[in-house]
C-alpha positions in Angstrom: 79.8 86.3 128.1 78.3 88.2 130.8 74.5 89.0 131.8 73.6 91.8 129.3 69.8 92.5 128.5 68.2 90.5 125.9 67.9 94.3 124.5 71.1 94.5 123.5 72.4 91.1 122.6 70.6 91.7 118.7 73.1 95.1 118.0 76.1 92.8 119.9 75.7 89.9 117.9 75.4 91.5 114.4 78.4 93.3 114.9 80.4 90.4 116.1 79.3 87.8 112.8 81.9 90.2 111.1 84.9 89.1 113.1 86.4 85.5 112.0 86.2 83.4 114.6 89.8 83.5 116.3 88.9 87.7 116.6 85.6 87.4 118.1 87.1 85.0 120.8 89.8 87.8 121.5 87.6 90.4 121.6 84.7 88.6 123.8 87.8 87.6 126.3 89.8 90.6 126.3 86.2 92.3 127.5 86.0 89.8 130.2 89.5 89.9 131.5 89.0 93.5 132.1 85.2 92.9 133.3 86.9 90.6 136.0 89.0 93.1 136.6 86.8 96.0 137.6 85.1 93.9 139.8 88.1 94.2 142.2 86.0 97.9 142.5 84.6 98.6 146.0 80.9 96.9 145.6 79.0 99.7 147.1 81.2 102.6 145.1 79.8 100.9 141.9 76.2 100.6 142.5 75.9 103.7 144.3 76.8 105.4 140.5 74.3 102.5 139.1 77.1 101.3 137.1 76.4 97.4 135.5 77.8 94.3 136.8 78.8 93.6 133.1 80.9 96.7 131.9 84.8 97.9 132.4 86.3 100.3 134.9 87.8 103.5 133.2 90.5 103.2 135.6 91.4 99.3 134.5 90.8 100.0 130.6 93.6 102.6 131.3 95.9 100.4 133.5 95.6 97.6 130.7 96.5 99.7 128.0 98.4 102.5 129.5 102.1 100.2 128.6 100.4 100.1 125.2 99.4 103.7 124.2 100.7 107.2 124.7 98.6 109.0 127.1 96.5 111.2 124.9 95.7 108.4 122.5 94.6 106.0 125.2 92.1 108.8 126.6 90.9 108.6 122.4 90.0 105.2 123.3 88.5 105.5 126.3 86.3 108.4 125.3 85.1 106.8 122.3 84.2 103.4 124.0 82.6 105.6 127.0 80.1 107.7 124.7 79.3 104.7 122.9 78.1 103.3 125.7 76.5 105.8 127.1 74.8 106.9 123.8 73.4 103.2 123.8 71.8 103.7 127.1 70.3 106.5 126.2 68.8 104.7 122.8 64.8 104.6 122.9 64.3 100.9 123.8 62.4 100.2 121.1 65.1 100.8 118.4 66.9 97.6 119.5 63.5 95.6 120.2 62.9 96.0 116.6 65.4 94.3 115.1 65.5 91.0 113.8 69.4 89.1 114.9 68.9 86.7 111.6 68.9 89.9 109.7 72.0 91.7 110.9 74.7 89.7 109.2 77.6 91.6 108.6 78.7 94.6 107.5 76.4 96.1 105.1 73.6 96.1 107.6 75.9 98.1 109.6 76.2 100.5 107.0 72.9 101.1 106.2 72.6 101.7 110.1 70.2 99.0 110.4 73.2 97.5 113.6 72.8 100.2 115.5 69.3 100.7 115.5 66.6 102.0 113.3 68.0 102.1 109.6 69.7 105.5 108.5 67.6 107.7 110.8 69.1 106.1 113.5 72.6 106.2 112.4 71.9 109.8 111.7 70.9 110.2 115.4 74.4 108.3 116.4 76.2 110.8 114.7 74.3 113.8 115.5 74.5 112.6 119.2 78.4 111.6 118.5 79.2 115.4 117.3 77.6 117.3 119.9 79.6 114.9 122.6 82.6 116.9 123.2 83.1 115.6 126.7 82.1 112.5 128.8 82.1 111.5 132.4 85.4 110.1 133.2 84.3 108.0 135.7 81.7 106.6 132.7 82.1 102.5 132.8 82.6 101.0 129.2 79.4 98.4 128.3 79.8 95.2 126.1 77.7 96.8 123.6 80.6 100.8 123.5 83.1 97.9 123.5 82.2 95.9 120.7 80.7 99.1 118.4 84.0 100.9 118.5 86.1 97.7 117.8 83.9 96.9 114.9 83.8 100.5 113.3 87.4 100.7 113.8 88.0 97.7 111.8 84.8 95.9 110.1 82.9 98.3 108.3 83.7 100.4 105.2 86.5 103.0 105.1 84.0 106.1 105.1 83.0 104.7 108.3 85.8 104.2 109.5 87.1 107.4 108.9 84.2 108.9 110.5 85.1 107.3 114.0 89.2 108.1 113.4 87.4 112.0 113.2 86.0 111.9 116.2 88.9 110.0 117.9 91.0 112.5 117.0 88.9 115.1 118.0 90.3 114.0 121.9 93.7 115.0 121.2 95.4 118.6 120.8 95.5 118.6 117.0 95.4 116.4 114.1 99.3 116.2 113.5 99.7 115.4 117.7 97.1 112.6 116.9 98.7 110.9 114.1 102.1 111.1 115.7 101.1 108.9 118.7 99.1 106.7 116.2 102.8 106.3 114.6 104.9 105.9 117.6 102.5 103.5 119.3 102.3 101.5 115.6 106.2 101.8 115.4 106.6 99.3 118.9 104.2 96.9 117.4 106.1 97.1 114.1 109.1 95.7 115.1 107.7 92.9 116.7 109.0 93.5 120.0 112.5 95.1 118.8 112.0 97.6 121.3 110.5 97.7 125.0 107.6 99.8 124.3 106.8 103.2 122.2 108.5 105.4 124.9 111.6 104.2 123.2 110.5 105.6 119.8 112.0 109.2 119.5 108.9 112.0 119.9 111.5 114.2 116.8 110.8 110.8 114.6 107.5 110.8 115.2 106.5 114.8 114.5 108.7 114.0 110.5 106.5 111.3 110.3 103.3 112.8 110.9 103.5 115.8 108.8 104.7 113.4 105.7 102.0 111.9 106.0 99.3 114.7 106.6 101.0 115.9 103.0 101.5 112.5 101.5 98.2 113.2 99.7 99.5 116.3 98.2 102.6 115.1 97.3 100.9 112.0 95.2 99.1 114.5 93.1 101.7 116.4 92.1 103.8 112.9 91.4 100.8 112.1 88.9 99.8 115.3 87.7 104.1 116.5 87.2 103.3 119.6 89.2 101.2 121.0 86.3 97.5 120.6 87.0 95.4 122.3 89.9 94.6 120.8 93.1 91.1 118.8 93.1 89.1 119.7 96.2 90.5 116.8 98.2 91.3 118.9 100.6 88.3 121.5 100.6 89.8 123.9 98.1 88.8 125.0 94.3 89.9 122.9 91.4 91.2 126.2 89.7 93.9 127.6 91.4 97.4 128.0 90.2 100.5 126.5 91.8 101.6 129.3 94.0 97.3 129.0 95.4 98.3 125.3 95.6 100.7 125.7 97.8 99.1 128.6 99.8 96.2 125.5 100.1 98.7 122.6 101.4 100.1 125.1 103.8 96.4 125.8 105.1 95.2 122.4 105.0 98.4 121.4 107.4 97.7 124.9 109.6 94.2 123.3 110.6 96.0 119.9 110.9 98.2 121.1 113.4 96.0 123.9 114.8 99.3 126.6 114.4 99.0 129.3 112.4 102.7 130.4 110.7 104.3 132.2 113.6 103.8 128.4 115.5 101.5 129.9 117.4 97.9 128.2 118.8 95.2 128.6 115.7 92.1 128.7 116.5 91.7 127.4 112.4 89.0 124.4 113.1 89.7 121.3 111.2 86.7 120.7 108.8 85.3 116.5 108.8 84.9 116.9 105.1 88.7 117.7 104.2 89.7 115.2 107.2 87.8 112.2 105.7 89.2 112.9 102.2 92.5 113.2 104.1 91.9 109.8 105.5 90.4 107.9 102.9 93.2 108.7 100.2 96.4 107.8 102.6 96.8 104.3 102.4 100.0 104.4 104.2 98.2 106.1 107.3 95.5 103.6 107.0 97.9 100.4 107.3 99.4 102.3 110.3 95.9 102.3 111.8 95.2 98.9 111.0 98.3 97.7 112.6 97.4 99.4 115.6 93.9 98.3 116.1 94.3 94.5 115.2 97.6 94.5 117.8 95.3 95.9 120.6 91.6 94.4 120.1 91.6 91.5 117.4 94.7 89.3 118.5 97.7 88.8 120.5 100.0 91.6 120.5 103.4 91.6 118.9 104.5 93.1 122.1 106.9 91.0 124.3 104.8 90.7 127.5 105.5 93.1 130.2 106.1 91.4 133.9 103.2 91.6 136.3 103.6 95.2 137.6 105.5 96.3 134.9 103.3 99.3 133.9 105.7 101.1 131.7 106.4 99.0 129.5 110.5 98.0 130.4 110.0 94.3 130.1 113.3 93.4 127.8 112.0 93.3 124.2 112.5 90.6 122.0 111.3 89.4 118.3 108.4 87.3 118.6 108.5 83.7 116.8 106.4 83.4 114.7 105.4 80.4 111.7 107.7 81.1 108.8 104.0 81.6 106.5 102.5 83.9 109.0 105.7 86.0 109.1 105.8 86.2 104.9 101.9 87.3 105.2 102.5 89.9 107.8 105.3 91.3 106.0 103.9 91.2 102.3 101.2 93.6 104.4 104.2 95.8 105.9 102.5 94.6 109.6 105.5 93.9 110.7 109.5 94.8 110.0 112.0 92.7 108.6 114.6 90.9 110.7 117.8 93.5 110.5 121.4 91.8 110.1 124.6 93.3 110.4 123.2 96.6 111.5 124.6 98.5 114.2 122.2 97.7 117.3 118.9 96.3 117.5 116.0 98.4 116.1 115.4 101.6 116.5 119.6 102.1 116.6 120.0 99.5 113.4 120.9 102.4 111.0 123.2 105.7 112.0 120.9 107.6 109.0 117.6 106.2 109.0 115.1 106.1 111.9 112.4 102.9 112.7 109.7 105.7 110.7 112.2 106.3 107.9 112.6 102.9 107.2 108.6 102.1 107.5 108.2 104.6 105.0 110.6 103.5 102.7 109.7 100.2 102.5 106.3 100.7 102.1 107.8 102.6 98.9 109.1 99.8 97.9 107.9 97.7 95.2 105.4 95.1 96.2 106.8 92.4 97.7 110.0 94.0 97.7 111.2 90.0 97.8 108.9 88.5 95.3 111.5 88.8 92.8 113.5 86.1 94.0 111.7 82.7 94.1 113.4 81.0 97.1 111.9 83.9 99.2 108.5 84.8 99.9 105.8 84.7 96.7 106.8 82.2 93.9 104.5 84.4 91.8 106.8 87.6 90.5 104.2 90.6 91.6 104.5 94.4 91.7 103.6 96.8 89.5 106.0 97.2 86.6 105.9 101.2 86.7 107.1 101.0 90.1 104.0 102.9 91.4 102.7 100.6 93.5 103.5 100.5 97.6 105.0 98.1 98.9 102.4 97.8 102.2 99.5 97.0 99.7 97.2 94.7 101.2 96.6 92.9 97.7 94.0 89.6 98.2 95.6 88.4 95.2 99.4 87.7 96.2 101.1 84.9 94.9 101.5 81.6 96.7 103.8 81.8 99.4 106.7 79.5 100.9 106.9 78.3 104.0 110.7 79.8 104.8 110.6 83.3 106.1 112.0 86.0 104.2 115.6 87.4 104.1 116.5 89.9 106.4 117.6 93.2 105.6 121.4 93.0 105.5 123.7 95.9 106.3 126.3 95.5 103.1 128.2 98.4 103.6 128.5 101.6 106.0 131.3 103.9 105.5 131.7 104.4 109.7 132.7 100.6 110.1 133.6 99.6 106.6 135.8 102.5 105.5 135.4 105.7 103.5 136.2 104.2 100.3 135.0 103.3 96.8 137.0 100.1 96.3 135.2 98.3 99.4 131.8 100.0 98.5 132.1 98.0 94.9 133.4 94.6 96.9 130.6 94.8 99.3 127.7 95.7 96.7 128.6 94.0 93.5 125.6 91.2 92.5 124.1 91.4 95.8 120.4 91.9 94.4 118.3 95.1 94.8 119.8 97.6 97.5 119.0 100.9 99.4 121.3 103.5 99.4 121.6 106.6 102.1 123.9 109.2 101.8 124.3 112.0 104.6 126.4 115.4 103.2 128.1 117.6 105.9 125.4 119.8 105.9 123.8 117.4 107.5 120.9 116.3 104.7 120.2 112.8 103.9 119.0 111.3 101.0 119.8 108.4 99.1 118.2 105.8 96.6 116.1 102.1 96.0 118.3 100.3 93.3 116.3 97.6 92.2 118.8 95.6 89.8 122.2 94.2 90.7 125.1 96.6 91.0 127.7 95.8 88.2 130.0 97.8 86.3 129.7 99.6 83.1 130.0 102.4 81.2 126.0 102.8 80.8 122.9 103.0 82.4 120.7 100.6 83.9 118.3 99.5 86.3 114.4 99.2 85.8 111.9 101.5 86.6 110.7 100.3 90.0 113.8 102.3 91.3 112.9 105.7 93.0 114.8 108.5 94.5 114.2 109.6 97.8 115.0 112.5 100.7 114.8 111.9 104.5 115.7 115.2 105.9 115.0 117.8 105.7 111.5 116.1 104.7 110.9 112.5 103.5 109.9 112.5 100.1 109.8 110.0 97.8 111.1 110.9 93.8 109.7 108.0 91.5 110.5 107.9 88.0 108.9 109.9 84.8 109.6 107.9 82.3 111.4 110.6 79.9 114.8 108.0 79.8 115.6 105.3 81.6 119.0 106.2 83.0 118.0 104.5 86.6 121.7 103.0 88.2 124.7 103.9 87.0 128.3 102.6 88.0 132.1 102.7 86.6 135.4 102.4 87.9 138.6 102.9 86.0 137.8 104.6 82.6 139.4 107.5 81.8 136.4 109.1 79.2 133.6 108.1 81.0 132.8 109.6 84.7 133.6 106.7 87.7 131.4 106.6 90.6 128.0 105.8 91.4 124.8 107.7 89.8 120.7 107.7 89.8 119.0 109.7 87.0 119.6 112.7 84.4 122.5 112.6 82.5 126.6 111.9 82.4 128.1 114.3 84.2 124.7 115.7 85.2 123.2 113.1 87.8 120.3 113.4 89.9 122.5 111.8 92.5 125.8 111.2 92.2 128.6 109.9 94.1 132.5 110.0 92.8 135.0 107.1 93.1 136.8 109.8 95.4 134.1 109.1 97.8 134.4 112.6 99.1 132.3 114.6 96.6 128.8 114.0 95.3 126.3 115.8 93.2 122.7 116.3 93.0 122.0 118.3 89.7 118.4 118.8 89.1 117.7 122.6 88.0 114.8 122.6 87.6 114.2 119.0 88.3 115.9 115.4 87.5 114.5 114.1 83.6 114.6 110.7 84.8 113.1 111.0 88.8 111.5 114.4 88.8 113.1 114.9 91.8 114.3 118.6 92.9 118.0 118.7 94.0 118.0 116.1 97.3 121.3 117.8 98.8 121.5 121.6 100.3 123.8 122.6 97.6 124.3 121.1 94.2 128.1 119.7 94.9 128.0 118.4 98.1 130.6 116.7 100.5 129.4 113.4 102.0 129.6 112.9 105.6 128.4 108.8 105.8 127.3 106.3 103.6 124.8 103.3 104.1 123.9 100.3 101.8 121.1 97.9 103.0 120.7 94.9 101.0 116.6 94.5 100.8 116.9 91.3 99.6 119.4 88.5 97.8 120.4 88.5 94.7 118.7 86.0 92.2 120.8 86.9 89.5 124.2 84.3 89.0 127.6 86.0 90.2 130.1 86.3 87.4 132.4 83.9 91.0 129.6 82.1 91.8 130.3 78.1 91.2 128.5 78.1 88.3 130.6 80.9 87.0 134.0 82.5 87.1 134.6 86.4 86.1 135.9 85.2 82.3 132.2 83.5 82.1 130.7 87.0 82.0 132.5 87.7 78.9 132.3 84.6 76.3 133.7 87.0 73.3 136.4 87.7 75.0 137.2 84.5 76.2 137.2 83.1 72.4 139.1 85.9 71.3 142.1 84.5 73.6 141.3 80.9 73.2 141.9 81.6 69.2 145.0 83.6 70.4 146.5 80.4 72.1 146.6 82.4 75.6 146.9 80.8 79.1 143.4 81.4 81.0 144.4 80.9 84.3 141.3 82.2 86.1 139.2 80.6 83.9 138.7 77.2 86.1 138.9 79.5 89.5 135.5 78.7 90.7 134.4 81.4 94.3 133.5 78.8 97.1 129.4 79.2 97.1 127.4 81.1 99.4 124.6 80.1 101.4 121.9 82.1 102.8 122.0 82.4 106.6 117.9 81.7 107.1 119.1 82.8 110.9 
């Protein structure tokens, strides 16, 4: 793999025993595909700058990637690779003569620093050197040895480390919040599994939501565990004994330095300390599966991406969803790496939903409980998993999943939108009724959205049910997700026709006093939390507290494994057995008792 110096191939080689074997063959080739590549350069131009035979053009690095990556976030790359490389060169020679290859075997030799020369002095050095590199030559050629360090801290060593590169990557861009939003829109492209052309076609507006939830996600989890009445830790750099209005004086500092704005929106010349940044990183787990996304589609493996045509440097190559093998798709999406097939939507992604964005919908079903199919045995895990509280994410990358089946998962189904189905309540029931767990999204006329995860089978009553992996949630003006506090356990709630008891669909609180409410009218809702919902601790989700709705989605997340009171097995007089005997002793004609529904099959398509 090229003619580097004997020098180097001991720091090389440790590094690469941590990649499994189909990795270190894509990263080794991928390094010589753009090796061969630079060596289209003029000759002469490249020795005169002393450049090696061995090492990668700038120029090509950035025309391979540039379809790939927004701008600034390919420089990131580019940067990082370059002043690894150069920071390498410029290592005493004896630091990698030293080292012994059958020592350096994986990971933990890389975190003592023993990989990169010299034991923890020398990673000192590395990161002293690292930090005081604010710029590089741009015309600096990437060596085997930048290519393979970055890749491997990026995604083989422990998250501290980790985070320390992602520091320094985002050091490159204009601010922490305009890094993490072209992490997100050049993740979203992958996400869908080549739904879309490339992350040009991901809205910039999506992407800006999506990086301030999650700059704040941290924030918001503490006050989810901690109900809003205990102090903020020093997470984020701040003292452990400040009340809530200091609290929130310290989330809006901490997202100041993030964004490097001050409040008028003007530049801030607030610095962004490592310390609160690695705290930052560590704790978001939702930011870190974004990440990982990112770095195993462009270093570790064949992207997700449809293929652009030779040429075809921005990306407009027609998308389409990559085949895969039915138990590589469940794995990927029990890890949230990539998105459901949509059915029934309105376009293909991102224009499936008229509510919810291609980040909305990433974010929600990370939210959801995990799998968010495991629950039905036909699909995905035969094992039921999740956390029973309804706290865990549904993104998790749990080793310990059950065994999976070789059939893909469900899609998620479109069951109902009020645009093409029809502003009313008595479809809404026919379209939802026994169709398995569901999301709901309302938009009022004020033009807020918000909605709910029902995780149990709609059917009508006149009380409450549901379990507690259901959540409330708000997309704009701010995603936020609204999980429950176990005070009651009034989750779903849904009744048509009785005249003492309130008809319409509800989530949380009380009768008449719902956290979310929608009435059989479906013209007038209600979200009634002063000062917060009992059962969500969620603040009211609507601008006001009676609220016209505008549009109405229900996405089925997956089938139902409950039996339909039609279903062949069963007819709607099945459902009630006292009631039936009460007739049969009355001599009464059942007529509808033998009236079997013709059965449904899932469409695996």
């Amino acid at each position: 793999m090229g003619s580097q110096t004997s020098k180097q191939d001991p720091a090389i080689d440790a590094c690469l025993l941590d990649f499994p074997e189909n990795e270190r063959t894509h990263v080794l080739a991928l390094f010589d595909k753009l090796v061969a590549a630079s060596k289209t350069t003029d000759d002469d131009e490249r020795h005169h700058k002393g450049a090696d035979e061995d090492s990668i053009d700038p120029q090509h690095f950035t025309a391979y990637f540039n379809p790939l990556l927004p701008p600034t976030l390919l420089t990131c790359f580019r940067v990082t690779m370059q002043l690894h490389s150069s920071i390498h060169v410029h290592k005493p020679s004896e630091d990698i003569s030293a080292m012994d290859p059958n020592t350096l075997g994986g990971s933990a030799a890389l975190q003592s620093g023993t990989a990169s020369g010299g034991g923890s002095a020398a990673k000192s050095q590395r990161r002293s050197a690292m930090r005081r590199s604010t710029s590089v030559d741009s015309g600096s050629r990437i060596s085997k040895y930048g290519w393979v360090m970055t890749i491997h801290r990026l995604s083989k060593t422990s998250i501290e480390e980790q985070a320390g590169l992602s520091f320094m990557l985002q050091t490159h861009d204009r601010s922490l919040e305009s890094f993490v939003a072209n992490v997100t829109r050049a993740v979203m492209a992958f996400w869908l599994a080549g739904e879309v052309k490339s992350w040009r076609d991901i809205p910039e507006k999506d992407m800006e939501t999506t990086a301030e939830f999650l700059l704040t996600r941290q924030l918001q989890q503490q006050q989810e565990q901690q109900q809003g009445l205990t102090e903020l830790d020093d997470d984020f750099g701040t003292a452990s004994s400040s009340p809530k209005s200091t609290r929130a004086m310290a989330a809006q500092e901490w997202l100041e330095s993030a964004q490097k704005r001050d409040k008028n929106g003007n530049p801030s010349t607030k610095e962004l300390s490592r310390s609160a940044f690695l705290n930052w990183y560590q704790k978001t787990v939702e930011y870190q599966i974004l990440f990982t996304i990112l770095i195993q589609n462009l270093f570790l493996g064949p992207s997700t991406l449809v293929e652009t045509k030779k040429g075809d440097t921005e990306g407009t190559g027609a998308g389409k969803r990559i085949k895969m093998e039915p138990e590589l798709e469940n794995r990927l999406l029990q890890k949230n790496y990539i998105a459901p097939r949509i059915k029934g939507g309105l376009d293909v992604a991102p224009h499936y939903s008229r509510l919810l964005s291609v980040v909305d919908f990433f974010q929600l079903r990370y939210a959801l409980p995990s799998p968010a199919y495991s629950m039905n045995p036909s699909f995905g895990s035969t094992k039921k998993q999740g956390n029973s509280s309804g706290t865990s994410a549904g993104g998790g990358m749990d080793p310990a999943m059950g065994s999976e089946s070789s059939r893909a998962c469900p899609p998620l189904r479109l069951l109902f939108s009020s645009k093409t189905s029809g502003a009313s309540f008595s479809t809404l029931l026919q379209k939802i009724m026994y169709q398995g767990p569901t999301l709901v999204v309302m938009k009022d006329e004020d033009g807020y959205i918000f909605g709910a995860y029902a995780d149990q089978d709609w059917e009508q009553g006149p009380k409450f049910f549901g379990t507690d992996r259901s959540f409330l949630f708000s997309i704009r003006p701010k995603l936020r997700i609204y999980r429950p506090s176990r005070v009651n356990n009034n989750f779903q709630y849904l009744d048509s026709g009785t005249k003492t008891l309130p008809n319409g669909m509800g989530f949380g609180g009380q009768l008449r006093y719902f956290g979310l409410w929608l009435a059989s009218d479906f013209q007038s809702g209600q979200s009634a939390a002063e000062p917060l919902c009992s059962t969500y601790q969620s603040p009211r989700l609507s601008k006001q507290q009676n609220f016209k709705l505008d549009e109405m989605e229900v996405w089925q997340v997956h089938p139902s494994v409950m039996e339909r009171p039609d279903s062949p097995k069963n007819s709607a007089m099945d459902a009630h057995p006292d009631a039936v005997a009460l007739l049969e002793m009355a001599n009464r004609k059942m007529y509808s008792k033998d009236v079997r529904a013709p059965e449904n099959h899932y469409d695996s398509d």
